[in-house]
C-alpha positions as YAML, in Angstrom:
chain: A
units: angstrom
residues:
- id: 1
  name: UNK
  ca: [-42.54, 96.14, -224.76]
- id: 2
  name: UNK
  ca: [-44.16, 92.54, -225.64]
- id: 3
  name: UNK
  ca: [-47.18, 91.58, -224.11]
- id: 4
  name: UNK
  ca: [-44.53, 88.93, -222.08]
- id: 5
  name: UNK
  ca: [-42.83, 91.85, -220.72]
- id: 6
  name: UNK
  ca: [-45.60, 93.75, -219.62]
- id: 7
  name: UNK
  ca: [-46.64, 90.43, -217.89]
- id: 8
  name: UNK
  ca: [-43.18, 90.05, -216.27]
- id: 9
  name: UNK
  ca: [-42.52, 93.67, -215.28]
- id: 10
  name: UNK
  ca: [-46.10, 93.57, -213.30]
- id: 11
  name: UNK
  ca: [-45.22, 90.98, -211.68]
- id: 12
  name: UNK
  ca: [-42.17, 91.80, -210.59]
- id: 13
  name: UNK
  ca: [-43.25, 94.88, -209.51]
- id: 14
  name: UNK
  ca: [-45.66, 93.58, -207.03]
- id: 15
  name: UNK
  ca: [-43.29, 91.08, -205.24]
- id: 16
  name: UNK
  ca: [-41.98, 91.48, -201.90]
- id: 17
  name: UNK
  ca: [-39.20, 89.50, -203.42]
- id: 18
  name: UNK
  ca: [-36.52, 90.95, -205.50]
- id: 19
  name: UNK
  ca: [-36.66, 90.18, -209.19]
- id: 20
  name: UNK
  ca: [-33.54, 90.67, -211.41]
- id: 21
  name: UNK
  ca: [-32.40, 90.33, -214.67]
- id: 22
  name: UNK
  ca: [-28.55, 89.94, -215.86]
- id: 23
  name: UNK
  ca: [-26.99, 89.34, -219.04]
- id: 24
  name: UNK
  ca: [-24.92, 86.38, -219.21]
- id: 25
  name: UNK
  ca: [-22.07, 88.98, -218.23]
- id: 26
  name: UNK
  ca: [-23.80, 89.39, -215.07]
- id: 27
  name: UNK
  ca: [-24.73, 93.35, -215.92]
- id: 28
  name: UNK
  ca: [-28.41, 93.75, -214.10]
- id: 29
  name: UNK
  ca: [-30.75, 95.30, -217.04]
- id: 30
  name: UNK
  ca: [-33.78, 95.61, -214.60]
- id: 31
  name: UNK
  ca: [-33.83, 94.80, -210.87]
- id: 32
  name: UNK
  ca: [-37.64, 95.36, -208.96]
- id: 33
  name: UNK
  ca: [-38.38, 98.34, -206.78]
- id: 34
  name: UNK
  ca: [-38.46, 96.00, -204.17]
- id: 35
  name: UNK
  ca: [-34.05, 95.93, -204.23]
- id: 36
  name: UNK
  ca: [-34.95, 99.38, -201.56]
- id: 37
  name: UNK
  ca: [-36.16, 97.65, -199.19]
- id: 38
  name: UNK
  ca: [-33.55, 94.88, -199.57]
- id: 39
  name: UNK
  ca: [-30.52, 96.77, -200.40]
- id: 40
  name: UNK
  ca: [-31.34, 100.45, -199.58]
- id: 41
  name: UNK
  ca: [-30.44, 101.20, -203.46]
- id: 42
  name: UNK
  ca: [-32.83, 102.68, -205.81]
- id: 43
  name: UNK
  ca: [-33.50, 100.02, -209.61]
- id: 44
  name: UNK
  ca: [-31.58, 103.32, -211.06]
- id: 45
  name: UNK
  ca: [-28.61, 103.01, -208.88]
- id: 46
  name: UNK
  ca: [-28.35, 99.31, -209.68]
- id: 47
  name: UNK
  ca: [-29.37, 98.95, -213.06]
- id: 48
  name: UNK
  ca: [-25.99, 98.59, -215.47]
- id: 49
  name: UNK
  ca: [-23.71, 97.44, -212.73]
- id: 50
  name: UNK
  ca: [-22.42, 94.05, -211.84]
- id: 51
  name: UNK
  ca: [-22.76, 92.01, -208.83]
- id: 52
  name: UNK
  ca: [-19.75, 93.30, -207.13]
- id: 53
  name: UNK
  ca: [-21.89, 96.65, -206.47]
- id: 54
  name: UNK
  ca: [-23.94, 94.61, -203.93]
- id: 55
  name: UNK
  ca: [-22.11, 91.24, -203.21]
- id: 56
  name: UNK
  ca: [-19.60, 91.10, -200.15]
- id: 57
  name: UNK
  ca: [-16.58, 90.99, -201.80]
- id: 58
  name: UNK
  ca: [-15.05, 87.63, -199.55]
- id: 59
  name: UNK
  ca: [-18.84, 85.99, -200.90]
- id: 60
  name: UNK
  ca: [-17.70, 86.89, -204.89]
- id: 61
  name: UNK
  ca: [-15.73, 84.28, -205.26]
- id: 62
  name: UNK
  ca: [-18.95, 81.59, -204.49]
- id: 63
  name: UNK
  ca: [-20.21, 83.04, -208.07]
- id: 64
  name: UNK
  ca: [-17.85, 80.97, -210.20]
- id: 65
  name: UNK
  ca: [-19.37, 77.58, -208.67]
- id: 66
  name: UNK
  ca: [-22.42, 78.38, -208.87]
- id: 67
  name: UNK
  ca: [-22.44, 79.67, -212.36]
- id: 68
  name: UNK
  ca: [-20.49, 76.64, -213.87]
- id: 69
  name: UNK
  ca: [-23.71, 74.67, -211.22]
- id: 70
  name: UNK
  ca: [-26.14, 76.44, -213.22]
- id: 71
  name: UNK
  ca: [-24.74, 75.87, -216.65]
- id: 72
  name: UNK
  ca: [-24.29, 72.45, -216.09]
- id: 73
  name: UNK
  ca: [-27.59, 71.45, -214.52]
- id: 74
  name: UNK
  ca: [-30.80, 70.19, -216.83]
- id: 75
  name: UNK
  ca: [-33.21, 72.38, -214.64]
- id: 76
  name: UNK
  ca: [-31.07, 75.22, -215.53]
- id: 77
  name: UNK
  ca: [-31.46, 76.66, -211.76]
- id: 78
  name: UNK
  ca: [-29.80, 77.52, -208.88]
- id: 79
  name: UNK
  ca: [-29.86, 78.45, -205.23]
- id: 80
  name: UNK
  ca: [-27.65, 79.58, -202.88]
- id: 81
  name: UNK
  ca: [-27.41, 82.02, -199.91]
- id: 82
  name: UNK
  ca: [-24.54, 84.40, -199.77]
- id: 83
  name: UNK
  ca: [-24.01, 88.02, -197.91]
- id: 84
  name: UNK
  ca: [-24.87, 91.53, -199.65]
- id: 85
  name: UNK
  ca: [-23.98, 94.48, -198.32]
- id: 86
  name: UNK
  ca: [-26.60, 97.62, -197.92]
- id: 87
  name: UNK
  ca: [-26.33, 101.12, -199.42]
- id: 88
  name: UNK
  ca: [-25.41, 102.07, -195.50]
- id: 89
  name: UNK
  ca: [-22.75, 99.36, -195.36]
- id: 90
  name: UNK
  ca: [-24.90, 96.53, -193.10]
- id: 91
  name: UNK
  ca: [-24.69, 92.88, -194.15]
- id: 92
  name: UNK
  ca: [-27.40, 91.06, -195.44]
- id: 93
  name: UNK
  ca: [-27.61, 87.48, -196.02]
- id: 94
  name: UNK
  ca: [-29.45, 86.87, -199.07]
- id: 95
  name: UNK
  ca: [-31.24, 83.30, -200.63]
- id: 96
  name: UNK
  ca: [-30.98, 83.59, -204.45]
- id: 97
  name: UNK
  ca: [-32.18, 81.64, -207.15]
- id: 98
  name: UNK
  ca: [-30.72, 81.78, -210.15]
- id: 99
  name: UNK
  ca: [-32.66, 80.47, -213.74]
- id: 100
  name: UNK
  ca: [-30.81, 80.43, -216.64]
- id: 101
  name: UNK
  ca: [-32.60, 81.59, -219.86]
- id: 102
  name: UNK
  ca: [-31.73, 80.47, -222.95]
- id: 103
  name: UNK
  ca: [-32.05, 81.35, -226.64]
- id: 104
  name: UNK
  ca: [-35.10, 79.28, -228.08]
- id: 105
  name: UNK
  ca: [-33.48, 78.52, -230.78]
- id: 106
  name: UNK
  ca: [-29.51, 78.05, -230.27]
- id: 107
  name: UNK
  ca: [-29.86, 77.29, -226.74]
- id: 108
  name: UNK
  ca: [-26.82, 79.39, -225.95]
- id: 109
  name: UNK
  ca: [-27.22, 81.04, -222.80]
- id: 110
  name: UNK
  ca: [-29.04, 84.84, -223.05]
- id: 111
  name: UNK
  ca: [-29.79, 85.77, -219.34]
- id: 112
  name: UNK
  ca: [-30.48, 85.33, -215.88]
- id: 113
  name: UNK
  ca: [-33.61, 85.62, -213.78]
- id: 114
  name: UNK
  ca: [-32.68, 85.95, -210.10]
- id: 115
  name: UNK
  ca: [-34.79, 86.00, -207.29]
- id: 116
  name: UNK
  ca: [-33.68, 87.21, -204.19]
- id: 117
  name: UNK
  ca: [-34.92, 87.34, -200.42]
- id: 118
  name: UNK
  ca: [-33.63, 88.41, -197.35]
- id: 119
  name: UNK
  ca: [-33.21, 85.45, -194.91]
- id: 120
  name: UNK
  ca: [-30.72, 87.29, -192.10]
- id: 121
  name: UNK
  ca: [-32.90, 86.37, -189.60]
- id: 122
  name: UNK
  ca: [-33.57, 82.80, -190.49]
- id: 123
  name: UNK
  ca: [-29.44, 82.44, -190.90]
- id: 124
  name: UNK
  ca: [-29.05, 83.78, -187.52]
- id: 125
  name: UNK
  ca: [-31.57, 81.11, -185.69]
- id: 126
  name: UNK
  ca: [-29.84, 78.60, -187.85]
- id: 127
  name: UNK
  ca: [-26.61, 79.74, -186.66]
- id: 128
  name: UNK
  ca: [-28.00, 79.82, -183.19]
- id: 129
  name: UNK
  ca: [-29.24, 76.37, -183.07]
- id: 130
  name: UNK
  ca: [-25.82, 74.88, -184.35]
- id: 131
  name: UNK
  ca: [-24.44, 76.85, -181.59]
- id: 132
  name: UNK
  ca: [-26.57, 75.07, -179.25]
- id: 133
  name: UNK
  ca: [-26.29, 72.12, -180.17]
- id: 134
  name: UNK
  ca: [-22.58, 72.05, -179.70]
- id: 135
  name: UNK
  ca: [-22.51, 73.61, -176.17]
- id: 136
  name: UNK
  ca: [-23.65, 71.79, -172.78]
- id: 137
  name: UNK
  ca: [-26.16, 73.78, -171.33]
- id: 138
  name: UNK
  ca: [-25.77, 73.12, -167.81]
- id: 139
  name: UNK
  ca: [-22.15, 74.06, -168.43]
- id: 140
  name: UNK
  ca: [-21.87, 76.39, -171.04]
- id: 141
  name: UNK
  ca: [-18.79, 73.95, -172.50]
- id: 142
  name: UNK
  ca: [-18.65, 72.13, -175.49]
- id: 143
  name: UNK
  ca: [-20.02, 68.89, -175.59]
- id: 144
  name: UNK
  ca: [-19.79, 65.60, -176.46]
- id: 145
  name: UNK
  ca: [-20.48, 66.17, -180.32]
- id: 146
  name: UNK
  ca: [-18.20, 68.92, -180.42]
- id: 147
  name: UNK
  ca: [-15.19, 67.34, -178.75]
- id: 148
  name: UNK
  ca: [-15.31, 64.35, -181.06]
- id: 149
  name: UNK
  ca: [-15.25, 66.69, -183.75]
- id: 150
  name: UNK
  ca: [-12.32, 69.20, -182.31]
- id: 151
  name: UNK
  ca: [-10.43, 66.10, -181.12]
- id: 152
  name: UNK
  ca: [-11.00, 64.13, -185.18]
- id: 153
  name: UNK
  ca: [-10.13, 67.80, -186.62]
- id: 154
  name: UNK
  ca: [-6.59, 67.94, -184.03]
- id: 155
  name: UNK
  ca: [-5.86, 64.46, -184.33]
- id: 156
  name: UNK
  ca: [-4.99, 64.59, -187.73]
- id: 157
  name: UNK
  ca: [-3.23, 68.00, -187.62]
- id: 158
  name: UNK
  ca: [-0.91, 66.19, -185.80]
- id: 159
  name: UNK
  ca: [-0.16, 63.64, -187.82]
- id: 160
  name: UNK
  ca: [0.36, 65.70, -190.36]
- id: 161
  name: UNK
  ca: [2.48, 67.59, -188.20]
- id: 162
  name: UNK
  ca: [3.92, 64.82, -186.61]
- id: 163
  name: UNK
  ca: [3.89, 66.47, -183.22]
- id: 164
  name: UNK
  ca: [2.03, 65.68, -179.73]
- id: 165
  name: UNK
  ca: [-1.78, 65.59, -179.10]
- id: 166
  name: UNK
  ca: [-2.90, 65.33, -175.21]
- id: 167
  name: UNK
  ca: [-6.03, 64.76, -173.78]
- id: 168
  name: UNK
  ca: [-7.43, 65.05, -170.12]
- id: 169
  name: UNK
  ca: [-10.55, 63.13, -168.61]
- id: 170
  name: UNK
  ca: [-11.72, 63.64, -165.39]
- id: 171
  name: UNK
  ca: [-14.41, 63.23, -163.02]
- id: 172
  name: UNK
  ca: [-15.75, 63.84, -159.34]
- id: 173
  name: UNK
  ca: [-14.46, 61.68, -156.93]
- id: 174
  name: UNK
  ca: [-17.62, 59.68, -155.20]
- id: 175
  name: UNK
  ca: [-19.97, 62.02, -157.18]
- id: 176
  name: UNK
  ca: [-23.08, 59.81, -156.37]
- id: 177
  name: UNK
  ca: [-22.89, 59.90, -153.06]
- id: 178
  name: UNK
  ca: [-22.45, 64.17, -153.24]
- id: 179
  name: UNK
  ca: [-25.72, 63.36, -155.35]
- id: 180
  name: UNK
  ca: [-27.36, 61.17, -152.74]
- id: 181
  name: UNK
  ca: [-26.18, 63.79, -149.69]
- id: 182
  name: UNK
  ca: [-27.16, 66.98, -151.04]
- id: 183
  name: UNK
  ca: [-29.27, 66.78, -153.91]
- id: 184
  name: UNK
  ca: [-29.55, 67.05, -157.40]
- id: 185
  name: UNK
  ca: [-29.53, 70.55, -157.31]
- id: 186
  name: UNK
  ca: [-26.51, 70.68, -155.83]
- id: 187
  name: UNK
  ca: [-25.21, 67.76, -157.80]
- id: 188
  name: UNK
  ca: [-25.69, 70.26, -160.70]
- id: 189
  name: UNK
  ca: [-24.24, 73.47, -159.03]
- id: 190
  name: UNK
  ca: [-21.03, 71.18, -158.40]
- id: 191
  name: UNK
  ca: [-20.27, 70.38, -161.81]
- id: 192
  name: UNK
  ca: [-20.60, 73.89, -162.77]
- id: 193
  name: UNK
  ca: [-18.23, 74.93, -160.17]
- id: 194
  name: UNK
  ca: [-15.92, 72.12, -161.33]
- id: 195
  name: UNK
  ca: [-16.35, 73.05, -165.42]
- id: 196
  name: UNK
  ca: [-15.58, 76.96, -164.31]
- id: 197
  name: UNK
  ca: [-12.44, 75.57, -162.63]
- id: 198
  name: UNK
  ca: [-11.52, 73.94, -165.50]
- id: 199
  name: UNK
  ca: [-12.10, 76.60, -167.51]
- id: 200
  name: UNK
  ca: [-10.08, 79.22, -165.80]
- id: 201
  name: UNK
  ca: [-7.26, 76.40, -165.61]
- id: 202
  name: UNK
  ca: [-6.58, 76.06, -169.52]
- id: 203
  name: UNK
  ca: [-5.24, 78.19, -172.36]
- id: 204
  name: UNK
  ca: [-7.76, 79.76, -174.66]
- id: 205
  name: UNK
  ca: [-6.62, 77.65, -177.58]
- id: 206
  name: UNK
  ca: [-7.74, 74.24, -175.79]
- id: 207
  name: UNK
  ca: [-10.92, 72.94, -175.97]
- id: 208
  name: UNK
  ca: [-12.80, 71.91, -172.62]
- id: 209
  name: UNK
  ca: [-15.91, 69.53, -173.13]
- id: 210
  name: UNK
  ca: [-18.62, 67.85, -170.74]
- id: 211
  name: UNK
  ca: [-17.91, 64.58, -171.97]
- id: 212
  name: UNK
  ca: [-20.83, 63.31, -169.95]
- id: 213
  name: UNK
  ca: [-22.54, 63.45, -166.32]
- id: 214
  name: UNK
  ca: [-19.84, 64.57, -164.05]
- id: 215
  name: UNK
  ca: [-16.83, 64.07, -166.24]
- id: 216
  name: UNK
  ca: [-15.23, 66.60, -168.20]
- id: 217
  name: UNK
  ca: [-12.66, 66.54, -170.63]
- id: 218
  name: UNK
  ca: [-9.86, 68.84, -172.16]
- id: 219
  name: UNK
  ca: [-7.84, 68.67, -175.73]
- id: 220
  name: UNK
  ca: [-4.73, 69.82, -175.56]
- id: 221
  name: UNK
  ca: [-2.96, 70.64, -179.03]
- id: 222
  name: UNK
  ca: [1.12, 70.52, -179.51]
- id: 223
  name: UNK
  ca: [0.72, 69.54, -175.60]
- id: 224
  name: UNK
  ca: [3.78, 66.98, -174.46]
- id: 225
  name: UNK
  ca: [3.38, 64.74, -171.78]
- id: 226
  name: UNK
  ca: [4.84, 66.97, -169.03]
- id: 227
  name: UNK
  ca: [2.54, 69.52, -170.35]
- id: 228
  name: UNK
  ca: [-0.35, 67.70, -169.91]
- id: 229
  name: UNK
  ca: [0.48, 66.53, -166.69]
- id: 230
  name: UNK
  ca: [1.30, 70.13, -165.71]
- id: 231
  name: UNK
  ca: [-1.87, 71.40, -167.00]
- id: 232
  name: UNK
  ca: [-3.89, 68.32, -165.03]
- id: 233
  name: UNK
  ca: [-2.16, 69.05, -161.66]
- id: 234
  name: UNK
  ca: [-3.16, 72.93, -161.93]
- id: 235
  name: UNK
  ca: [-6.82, 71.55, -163.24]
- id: 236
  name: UNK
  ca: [-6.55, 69.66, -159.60]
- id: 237
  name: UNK
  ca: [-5.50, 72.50, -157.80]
- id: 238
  name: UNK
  ca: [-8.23, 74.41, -159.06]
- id: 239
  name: UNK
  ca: [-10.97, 72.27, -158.31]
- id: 240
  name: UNK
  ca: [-9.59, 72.03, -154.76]
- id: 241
  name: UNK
  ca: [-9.37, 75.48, -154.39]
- id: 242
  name: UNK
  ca: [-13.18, 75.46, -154.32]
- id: 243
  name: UNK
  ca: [-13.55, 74.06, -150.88]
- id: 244
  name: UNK
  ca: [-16.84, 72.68, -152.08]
- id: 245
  name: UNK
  ca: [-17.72, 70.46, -149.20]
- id: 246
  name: UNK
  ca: [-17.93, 66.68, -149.44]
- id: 247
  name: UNK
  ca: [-18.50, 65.01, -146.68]
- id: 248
  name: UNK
  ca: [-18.64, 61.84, -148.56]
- id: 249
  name: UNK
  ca: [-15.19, 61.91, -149.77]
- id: 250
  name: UNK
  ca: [-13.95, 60.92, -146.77]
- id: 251
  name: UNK
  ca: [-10.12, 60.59, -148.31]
- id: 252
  name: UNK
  ca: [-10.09, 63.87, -149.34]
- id: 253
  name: UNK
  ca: [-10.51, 65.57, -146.16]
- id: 254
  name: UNK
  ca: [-14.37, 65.58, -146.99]
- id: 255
  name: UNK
  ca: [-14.83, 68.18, -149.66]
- id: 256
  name: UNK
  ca: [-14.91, 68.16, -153.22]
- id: 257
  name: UNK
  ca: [-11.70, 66.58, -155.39]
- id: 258
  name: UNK
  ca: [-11.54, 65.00, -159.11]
- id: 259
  name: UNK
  ca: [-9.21, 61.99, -160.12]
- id: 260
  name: UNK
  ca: [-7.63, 62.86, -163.85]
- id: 261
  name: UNK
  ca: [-6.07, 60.59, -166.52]
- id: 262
  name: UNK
  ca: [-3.36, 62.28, -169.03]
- id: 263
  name: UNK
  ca: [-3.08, 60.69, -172.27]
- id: 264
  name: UNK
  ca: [-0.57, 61.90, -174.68]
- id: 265
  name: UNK
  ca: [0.02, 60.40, -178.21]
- id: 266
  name: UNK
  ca: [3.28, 60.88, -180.66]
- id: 267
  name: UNK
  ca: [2.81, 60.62, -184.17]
- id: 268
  name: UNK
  ca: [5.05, 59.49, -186.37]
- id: 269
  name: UNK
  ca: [5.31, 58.41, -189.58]
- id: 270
  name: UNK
  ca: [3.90, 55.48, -190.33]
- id: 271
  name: UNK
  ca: [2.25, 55.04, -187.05]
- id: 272
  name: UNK
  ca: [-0.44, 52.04, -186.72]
- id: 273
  name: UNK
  ca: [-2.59, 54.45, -184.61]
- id: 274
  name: UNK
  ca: [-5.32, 55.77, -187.06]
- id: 275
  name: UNK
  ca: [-8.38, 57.40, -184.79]
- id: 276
  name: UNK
  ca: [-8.62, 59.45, -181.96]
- id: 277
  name: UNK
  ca: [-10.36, 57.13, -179.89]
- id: 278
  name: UNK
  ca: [-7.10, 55.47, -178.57]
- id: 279
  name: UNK
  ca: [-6.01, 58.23, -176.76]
- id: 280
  name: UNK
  ca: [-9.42, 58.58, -175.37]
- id: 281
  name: UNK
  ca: [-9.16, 55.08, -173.94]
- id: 282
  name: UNK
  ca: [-5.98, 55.55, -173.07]
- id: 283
  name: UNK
  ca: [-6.94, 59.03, -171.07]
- id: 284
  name: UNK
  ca: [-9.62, 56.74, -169.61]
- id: 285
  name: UNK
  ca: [-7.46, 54.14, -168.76]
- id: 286
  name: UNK
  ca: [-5.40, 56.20, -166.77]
- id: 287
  name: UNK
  ca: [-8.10, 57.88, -164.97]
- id: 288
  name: UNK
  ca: [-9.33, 54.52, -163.55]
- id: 289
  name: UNK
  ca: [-5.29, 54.23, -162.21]
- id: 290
  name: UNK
  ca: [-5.63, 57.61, -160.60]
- id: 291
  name: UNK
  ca: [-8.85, 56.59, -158.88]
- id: 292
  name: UNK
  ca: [-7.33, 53.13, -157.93]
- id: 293
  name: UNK
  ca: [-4.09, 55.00, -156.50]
- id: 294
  name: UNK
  ca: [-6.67, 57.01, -154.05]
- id: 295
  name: UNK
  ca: [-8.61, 59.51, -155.91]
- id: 296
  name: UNK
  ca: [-7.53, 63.42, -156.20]
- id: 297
  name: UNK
  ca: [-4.26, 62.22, -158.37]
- id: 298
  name: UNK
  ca: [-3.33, 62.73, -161.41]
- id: 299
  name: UNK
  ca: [-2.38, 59.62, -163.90]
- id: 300
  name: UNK
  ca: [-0.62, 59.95, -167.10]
- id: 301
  name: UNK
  ca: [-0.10, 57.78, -169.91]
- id: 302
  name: UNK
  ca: [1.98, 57.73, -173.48]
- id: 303
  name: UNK
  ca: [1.36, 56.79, -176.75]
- id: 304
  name: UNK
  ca: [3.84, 56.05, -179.14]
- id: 305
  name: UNK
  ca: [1.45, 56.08, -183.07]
- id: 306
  name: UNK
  ca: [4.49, 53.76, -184.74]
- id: 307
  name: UNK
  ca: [4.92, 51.00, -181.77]
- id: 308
  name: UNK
  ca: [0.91, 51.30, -180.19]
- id: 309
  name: UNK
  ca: [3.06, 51.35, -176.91]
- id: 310
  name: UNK
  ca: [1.30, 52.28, -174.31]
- id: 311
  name: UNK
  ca: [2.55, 52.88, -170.89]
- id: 312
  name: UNK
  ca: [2.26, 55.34, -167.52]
- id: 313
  name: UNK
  ca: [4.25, 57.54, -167.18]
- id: 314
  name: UNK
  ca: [3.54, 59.63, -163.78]
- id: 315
  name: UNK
  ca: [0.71, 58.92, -161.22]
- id: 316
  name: UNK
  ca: [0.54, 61.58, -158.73]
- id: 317
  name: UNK
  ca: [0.24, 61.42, -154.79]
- id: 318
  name: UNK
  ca: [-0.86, 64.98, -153.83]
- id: 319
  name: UNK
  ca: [-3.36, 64.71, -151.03]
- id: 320
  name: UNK
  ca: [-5.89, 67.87, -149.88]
...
């Protein structure tokens, strides 16, 4: 061995990191001790196989990017984190970067030095926070960020699709005086009364947000308008059900009741309606027309993507 390869192997050796070196055919010719503690394999049992005797198999096909990355970058490096799976079959995700080594003196490519380290944990926090910071946590329902992003991601389905998209907004009727009467607290144990009313009122494939305070709202995919309406009446059933008393809303037989706007749009081709926040306004629209008609009703309204026609439909007059 040259003096460099002494120098390397030593190295290598003492690193809680795992070193590696592939051919440009990706066959490992040494790999650190340190792969045990990583992998659960021995150098031995790695040394003259490929990467499919470690990579998840789904995660193989992220190598072809990132070698035609490598290849094509100046720095001749690369990192990226994909899953390997253990001698006793757990998953590991694992950071690696990748240097390419050339030939001195044809600069054709001769090898790879990989590094690799173990950053499962840090991927799950990572996951965690994303998690969080798509759920409400007063509510444990999407929230805001995520329903613009379910309700972008469904809106053009459908136009693809050409099919129906419905929404749902709602909120508590007179929900600052319940505030005012009996607390904050309380204001807060109402709307998760109201969200878990909501919830159990839905199919699994919608999406139910906290849009923001006390109102709530629901995405409804390949949802008509007689659908939506059905859904929003058994969404005000639900929250009626409760008996959570109210002795502000007066109307409502003094307990607590939402007001709902329905909005559903139909794409078709060609349609002049190009975001999702028309049938939010429309959904709001139509709550305001439920409130207006006497609270605990349900309001409905249609969109038509070719015309922008926008009209209601069905306002409801159910009373506690």
């Amino acid at each position: 061995m040259s003096d460099d390869e002494i120098d390397f192997k030593f190295l290598a050796e003492q690193s809680v990191d795992v070193i590696c070196l592939s051919g440009f055919d990706r066959i490992v010719r040494y790999i650190s001790p340190s792969c045990f503690h990583l992998l659960g394999y021995t150098p031995q049992e790695l040394v003259g196989k490929g990467p499919e005797a470690y990579i998840l198999a789904d995660d193989m096909p992220l190598l072809i990017p990132a070698r035609e990355r490598i290849l094509a970058s100046k720095t001749q490096c690369d990192i990226s984190t994909i899953r390997m799976q253990r001698k006793d079959g757990a998953i590991v995700w694992v950071e690696i970067n990748v240097r390419l080594v050339r030939d001195p003196v044809t600069g054709d490519p001769k090898q790879h030095v990989i590094v690799m380290r173990d950053v499962t944990e840090s991927k799950k926090l990572v996951d965690r926070l994303s998690a969080l910071a798509l759920f409400d946590s007063l509510t444990n329902l999407a929230n805001r960020r995520a329903f613009d992003a379910v309700l972008e991601r469904e809106w053009k389905r459908t136009t693809r699709a050409g099919s129906q998209l419905s929404i749902v907004l709602l909120d508590i009727d007179h929900f600052k005086e319940f505030n005012d009467l009996y607390g904050h607290v309380s204001g807060d144990e109402a709307i998760r009364a109201v969200a878990d009313a909501i919830a159990g009122a839905v199919r699994t494939t919608d999406t139910v947000a906290r849009y923001g305070g006390d109102e709530m709202a629901v995405i409804l995919p390949d949802t008509d308008s007689a659908g939506a309406i059905r859904v929003a009446e058994k969404i005000r059933s639900a929250v009626l059900a409760i008996g959570l008393p109210h002795s502000g809303n007066k109307e409502c037989n003094g307990i607590v009741t939402v007001s709902i706007g329905a909005a559903t749009a139909l794409a078709r081709q060609g349609g002049a309606i190009a975001i999702a926040e028309s049938l939010i306004l429309a959904a709001d629209s139509a709550l305001y027309k439920a409130k207006d008609a006497g609270r605990n009703r349900v309001a409905s309204t249609v969109l038509i993507a070719a015309q922008e026609k926008e009209e209601i439909s069905h306002i409801s007059r159910f009373l506690p």
